[in-house]
PLY file of the C-alpha trace (Angstrom):
ply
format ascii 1.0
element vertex 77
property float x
property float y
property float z
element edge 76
property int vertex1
property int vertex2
end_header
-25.76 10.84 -22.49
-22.63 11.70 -24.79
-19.31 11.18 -24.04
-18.62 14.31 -23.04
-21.04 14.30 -20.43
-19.72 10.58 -19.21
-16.75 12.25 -18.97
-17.53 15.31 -16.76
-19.83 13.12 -14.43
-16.71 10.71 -14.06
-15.00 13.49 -13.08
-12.23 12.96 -16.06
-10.66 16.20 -16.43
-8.28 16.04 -19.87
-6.00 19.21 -20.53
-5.80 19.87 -24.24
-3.00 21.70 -26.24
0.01 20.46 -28.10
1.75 17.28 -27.73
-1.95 15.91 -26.09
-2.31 13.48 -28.86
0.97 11.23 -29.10
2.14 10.98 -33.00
1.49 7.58 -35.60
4.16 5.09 -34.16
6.41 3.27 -36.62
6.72 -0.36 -37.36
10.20 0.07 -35.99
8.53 1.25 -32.44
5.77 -1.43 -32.56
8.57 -4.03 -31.44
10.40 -1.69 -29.03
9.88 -2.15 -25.16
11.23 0.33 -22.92
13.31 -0.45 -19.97
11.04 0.84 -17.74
8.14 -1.48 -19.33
11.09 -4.40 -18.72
11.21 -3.80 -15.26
7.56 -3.48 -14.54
6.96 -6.72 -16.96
9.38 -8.20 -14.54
8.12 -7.61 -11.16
4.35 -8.66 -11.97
5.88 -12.15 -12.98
7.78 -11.91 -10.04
4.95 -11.60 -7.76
2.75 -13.97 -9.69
5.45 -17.07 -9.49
5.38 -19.97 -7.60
9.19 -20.25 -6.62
12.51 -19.05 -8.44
12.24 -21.98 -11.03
8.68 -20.58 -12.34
9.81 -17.31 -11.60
13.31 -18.10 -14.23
11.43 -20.41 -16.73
8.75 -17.53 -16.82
11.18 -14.43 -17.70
12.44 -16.72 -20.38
9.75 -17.36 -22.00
8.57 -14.30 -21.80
12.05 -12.76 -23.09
12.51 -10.70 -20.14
16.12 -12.08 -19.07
19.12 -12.24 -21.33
21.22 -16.21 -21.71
24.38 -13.37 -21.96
25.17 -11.44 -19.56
26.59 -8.71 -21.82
23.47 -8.63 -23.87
20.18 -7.01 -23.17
16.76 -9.26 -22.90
15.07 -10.09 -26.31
12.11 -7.62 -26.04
14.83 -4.73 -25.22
16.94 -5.56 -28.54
0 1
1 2
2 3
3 4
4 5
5 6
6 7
7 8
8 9
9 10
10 11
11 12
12 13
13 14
14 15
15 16
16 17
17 18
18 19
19 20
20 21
21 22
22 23
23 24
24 25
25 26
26 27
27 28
28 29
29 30
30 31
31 32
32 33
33 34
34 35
35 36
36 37
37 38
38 39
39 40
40 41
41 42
42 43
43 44
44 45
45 46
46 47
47 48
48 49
49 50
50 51
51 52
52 53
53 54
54 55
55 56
56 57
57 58
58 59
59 60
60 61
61 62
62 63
63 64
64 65
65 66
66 67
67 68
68 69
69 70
70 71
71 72
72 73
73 74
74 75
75 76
């Protein structure tokens, strides 16, 4: 069996052309989270926590809430 094959009896249909492979990332992007990655981060620790305590000390940790108000979370900046 090749991949190919794997792939057609999984029923994995890929459409080809430009733009279908993304482009090298930069060291710059290796650190950068986007805000929609934020908010997902932040509801799956939400729904994994115990109570709001766990739930704050958790997004801290994790960098997903901001001590300032005005600032954005550590993994956005």
């Amino acid at each position: 069996m090749t991949i190919g094959s794997a792939r057609r009896e999984m029923g994995d249909v890929r459409q080809g052309g430009p733009g279908a492979i993304p482009g090298p990332r930069t060291a710059a992007d290796a650190y950068r989270v986007a805000d929609d990655q934020v908010h997902k981060a932040r509801l799956v620790v939400a729904e994994n926590s115990e109570d709001p305590e766990d739930l704050r000390q958790l997004l801290d940790m994790l960098g997903l809430i901001s001590a300032n108000p005005d600032q954005p979370p550590p993994v956005s900046r």
